[in-house]
N, C-alpha and C positions, 0 to 999 in steps of 0.2 A: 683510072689505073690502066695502066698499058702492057704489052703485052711482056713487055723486058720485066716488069715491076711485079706480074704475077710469076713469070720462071722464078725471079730474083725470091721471094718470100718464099716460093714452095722448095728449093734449094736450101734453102736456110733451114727450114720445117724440118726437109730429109736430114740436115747434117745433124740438127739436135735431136730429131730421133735416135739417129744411129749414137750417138753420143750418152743419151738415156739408157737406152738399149743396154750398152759396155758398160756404163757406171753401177747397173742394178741389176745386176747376171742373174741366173735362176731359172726358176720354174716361175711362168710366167704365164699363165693364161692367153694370152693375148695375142702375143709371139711377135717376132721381128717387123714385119711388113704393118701390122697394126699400129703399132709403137712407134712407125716413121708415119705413116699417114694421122697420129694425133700429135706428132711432131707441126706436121705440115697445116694440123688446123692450130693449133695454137701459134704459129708464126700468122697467121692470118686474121687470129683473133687482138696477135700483139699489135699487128698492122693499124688492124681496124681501130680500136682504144686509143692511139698512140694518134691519128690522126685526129680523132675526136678533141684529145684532153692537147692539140700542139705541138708533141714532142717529136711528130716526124713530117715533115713539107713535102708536098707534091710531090710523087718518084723518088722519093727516097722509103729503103726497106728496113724492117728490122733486123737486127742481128751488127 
């Protein structure tokens, strides 16, 4: 994994956080910032599986 491929994945993480975030408004424990960095492990978690099970080749990211 390279260096583009981990900005690329954690960009993507940030943007479905923030998109979470806006979809599920409220009182939220957690709050904004947490909510983009579990964004940012689950694009890394989609990365990694996705790699595992073939549905993503070398340098290419989810999203």
């Amino acid at each position: 994994m390279d260096l583009f491929g981990i900005i690329g994945t954690a960009i993507v993480g940030l943007v479905v956080g923030v998109i979470a975030k806006f979809l599920m408004p409220g009182k939220d424990p957690s709050g904004f910032f947490v909510t983009m960095l579990i964004g940012v492990a689950g694009a890394f978690a989609a990365r990694l599986v996705g790699r595992l099970f073939g549905w993503y080749s070398d340098g290419s990211a989810p999203g």
